[in-house]
PAZAPA-4460 file (N, C-alpha, C; in steps of 0.05 Angstrom, whole numbers, plus 32768, in hexadecimal, padded with zeros to 4 digits):
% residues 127
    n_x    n_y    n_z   ca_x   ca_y   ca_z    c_x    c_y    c_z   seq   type   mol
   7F80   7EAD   8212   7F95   7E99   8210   7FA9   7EA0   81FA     1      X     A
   7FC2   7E9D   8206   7FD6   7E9F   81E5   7FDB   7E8B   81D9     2      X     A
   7FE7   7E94   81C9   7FF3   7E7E   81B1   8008   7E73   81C1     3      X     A
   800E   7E58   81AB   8023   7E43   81B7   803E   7E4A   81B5     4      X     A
   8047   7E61   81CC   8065   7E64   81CC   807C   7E48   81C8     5      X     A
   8076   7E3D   81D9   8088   7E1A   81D8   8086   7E14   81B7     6      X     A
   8079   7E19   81A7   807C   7E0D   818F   8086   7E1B   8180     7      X     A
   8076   7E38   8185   8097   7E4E   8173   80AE   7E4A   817A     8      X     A
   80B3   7E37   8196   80CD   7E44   81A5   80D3   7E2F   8189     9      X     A
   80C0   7E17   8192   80D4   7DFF   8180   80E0   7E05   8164    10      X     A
   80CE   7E0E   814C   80D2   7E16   813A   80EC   7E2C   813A    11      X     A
   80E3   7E3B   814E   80FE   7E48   8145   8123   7E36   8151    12      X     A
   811A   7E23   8162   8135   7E1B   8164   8143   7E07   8149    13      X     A
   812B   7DFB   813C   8127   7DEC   8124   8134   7DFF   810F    14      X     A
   812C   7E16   810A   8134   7E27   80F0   814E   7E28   80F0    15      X     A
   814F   7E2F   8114   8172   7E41   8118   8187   7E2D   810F    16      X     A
   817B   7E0E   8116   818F   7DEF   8111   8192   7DF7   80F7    17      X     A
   8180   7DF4   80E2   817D   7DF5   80C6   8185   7E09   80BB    18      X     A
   818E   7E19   80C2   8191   7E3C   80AF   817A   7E3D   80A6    19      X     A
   8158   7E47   80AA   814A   7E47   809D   8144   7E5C   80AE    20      X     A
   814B   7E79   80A2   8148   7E94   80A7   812B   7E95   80AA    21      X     A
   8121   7E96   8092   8102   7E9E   8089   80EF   7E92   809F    22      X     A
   80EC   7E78   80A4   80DF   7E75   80B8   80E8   7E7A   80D4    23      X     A
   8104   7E83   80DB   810A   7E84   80F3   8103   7EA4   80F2    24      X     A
   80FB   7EB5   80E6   80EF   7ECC   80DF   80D1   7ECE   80F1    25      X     A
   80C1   7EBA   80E2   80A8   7EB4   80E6   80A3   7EA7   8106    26      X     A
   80BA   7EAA   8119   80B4   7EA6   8139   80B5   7EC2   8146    27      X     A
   80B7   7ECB   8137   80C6   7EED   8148   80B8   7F06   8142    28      X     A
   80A9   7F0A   8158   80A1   7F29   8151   80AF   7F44   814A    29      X     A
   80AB   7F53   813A   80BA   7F6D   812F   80BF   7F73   814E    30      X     A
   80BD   7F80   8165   80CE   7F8C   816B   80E4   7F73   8181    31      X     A
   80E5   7F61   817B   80F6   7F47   8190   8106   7F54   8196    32      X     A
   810F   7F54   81B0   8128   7F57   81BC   813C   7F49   81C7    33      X     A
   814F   7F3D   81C8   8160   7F2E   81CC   8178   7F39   81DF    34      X     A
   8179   7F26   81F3   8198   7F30   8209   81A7   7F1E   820C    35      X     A
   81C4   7F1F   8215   81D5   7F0F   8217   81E1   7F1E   822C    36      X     A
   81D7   7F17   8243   81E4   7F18   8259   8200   7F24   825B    37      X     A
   8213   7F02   8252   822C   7EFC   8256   823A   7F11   8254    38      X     A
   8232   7F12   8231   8242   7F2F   8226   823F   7F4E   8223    39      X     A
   8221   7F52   8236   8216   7F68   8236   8206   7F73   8220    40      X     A
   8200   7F61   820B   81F3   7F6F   81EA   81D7   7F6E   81F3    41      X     A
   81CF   7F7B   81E4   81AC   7F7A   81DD   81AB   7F85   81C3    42      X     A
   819F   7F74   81B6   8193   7F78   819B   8176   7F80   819C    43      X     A
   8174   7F93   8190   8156   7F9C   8186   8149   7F9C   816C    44      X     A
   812E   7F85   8166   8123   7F8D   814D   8125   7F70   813F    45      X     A
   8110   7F70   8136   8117   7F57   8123   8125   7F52   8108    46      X     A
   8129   7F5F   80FA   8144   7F63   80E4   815B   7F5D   80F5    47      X     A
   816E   7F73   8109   817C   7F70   8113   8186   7F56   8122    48      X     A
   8173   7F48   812D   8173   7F27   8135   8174   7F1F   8124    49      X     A
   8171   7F16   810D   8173   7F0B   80F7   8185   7F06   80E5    50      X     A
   8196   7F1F   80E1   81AC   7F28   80DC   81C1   7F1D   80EC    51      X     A
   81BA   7F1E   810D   81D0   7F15   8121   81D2   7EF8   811B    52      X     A
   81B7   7EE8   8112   81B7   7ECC   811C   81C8   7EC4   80F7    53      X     A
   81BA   7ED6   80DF   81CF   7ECC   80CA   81E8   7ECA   80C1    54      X     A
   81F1   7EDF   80CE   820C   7EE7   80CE   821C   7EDA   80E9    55      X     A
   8216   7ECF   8100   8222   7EBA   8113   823D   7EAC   80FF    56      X     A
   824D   7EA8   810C   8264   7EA0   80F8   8264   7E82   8104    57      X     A
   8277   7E68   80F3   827B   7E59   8101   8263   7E3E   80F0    58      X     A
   8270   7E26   80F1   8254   7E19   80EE   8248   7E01   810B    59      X     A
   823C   7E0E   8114   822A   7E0F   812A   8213   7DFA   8126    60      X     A
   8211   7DEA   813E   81F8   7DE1   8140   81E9   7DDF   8156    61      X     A
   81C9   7DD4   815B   81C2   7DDD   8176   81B3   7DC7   8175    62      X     A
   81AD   7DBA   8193   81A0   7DAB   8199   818E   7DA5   81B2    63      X     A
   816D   7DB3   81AE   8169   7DB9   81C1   815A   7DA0   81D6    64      X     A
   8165   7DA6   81F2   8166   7D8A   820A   8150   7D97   821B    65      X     A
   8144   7DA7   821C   8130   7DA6   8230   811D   7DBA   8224    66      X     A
   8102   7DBD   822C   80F2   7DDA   821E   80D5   7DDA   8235    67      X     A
   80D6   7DEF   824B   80CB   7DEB   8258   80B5   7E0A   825D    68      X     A
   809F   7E03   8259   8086   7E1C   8258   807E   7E1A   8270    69      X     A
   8071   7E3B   8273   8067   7E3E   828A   8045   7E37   827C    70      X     A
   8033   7E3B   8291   801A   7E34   828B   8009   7E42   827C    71      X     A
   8010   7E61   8278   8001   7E70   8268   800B   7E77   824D    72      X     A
   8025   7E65   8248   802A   7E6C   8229   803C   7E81   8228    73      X     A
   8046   7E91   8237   8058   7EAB   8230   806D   7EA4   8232    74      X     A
   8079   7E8F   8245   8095   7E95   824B   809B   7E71   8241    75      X     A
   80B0   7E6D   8233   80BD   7E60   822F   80DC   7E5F   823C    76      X     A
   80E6   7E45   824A   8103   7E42   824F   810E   7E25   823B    77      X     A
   812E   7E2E   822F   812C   7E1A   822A   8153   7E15   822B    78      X     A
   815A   7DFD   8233   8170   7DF3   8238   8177   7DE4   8217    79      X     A
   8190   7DEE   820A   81A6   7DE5   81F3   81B4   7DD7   81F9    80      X     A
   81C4   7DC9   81E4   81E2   7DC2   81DF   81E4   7DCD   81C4    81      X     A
   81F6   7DDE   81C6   8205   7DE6   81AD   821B   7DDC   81A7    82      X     A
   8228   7DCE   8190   823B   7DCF   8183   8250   7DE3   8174    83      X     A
   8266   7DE2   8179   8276   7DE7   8162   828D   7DE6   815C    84      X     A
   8290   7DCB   8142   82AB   7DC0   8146   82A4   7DAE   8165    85      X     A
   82BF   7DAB   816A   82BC   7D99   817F   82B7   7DA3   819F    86      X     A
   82AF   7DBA   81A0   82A5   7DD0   81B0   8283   7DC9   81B8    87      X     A
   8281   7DBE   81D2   8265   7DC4   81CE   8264   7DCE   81ED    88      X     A
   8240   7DDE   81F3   823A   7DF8   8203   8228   7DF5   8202    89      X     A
   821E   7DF6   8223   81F7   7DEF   8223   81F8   7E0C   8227    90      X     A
   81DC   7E13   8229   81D5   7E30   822D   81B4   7E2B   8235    91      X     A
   81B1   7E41   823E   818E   7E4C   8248   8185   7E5D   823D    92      X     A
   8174   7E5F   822D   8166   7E6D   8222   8149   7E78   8233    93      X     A
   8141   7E96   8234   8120   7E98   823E   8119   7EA5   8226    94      X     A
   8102   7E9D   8221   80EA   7EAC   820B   80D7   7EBD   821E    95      X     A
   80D4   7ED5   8211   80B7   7ED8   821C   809F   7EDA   81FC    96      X     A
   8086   7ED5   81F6   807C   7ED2   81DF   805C   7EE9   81E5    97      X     A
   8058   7EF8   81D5   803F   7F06   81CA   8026   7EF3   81C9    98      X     A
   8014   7F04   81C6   7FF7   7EFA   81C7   7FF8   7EE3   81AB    99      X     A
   7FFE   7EED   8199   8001   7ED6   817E   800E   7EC5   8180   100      X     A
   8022   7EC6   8195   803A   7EA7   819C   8050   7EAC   818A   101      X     A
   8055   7EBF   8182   806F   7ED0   8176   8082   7ED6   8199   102      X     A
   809E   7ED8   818D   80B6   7ED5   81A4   80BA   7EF9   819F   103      X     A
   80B7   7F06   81BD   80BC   7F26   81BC   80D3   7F1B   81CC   104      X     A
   80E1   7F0B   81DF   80F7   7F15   81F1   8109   7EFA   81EA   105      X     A
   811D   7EFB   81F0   8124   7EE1   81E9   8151   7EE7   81FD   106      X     A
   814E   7EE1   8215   816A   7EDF   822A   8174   7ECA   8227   107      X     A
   8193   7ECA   821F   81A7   7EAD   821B   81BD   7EAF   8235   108      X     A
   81BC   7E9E   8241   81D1   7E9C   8253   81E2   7E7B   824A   109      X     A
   81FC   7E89   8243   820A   7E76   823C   821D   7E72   8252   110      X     A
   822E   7E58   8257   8238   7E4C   826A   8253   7E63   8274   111      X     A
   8258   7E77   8266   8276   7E89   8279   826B   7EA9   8268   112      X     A
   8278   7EBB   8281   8278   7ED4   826A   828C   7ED3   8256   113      X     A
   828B   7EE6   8245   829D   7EE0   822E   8297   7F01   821E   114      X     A
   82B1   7F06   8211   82AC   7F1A   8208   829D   7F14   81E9   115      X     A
   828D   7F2D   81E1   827B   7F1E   81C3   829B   7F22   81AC   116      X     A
   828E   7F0A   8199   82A2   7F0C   8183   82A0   7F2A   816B   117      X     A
   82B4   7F2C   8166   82B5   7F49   815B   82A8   7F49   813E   118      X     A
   82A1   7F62   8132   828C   7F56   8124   8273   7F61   8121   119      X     A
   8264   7F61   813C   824E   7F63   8141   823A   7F7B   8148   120      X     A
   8253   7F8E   8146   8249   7F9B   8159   8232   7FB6   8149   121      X     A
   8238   7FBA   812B   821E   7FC0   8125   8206   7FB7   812C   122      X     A
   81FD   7FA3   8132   81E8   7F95   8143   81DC   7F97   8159   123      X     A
   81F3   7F9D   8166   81EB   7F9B   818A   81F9   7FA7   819B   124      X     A
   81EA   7FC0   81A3   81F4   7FC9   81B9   81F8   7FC2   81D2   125      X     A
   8212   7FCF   81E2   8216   7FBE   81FD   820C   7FC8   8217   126      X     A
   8205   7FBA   822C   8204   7FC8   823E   820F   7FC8   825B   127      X     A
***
């Protein structure tokens, strides 16, 4: 049996609300990978996610409306509303989580493509 992905997912959507790096650290396994569809990036590595999620510009908030597990604990989906400013954007998130209930995959599909903001691109290669 694994560990409780749904509760890392939670924690980590909790940290990301809060700026609380350190624990949003403590959901993610060293090698996480992260994609964004929209814009074609993938981030590799847990520093490098970290980096992406501190350096995000903007003051942002998130509020998560649905969080739905599959039965064996690996895969987490979960439906947002983000804020910003008077801007707000649901999005879908999938997790996939490790034997310890640490997050290795983690796909955002936000509501349009869009090109990524400039900036970034030490971080994330495109594809």
């Amino acid at each position: 049996m694994t560990a409780d992905l749904r509760a890392t997912v939670e924690t980590y959507w909790t940290a990301a609300e809060t700026r609380d790096w350190d624990t949003f650290a403590t959901t993610l396994a060293e090698e996480v990978l992260y994609d964004l569809p929209q814009t074609r990036e993938r981030i590799r590595g847990k520093e490098r996610y970290l980096r992406f999620n501190r350096e995000y510009p903007g003051d942002w908030h998130v509020r998560v409306e649905r969080i739905v597990a599959d039965r064996t604990g690996e895969q987490v989906a979960v439906r947002t509303l983000f804020t910003a400013g008077l801007e707000e954007m649901h999005a879908i998130h999938f997790f996939t989580g490790d034997d310890q209930g640490r997050i290795v995959e983690i796909t955002d599909f936000w509501p349009e493509p869009y090109e990524p903001p400039a900036g970034r691109e030490h971080l994330a290669e495109r594809y």
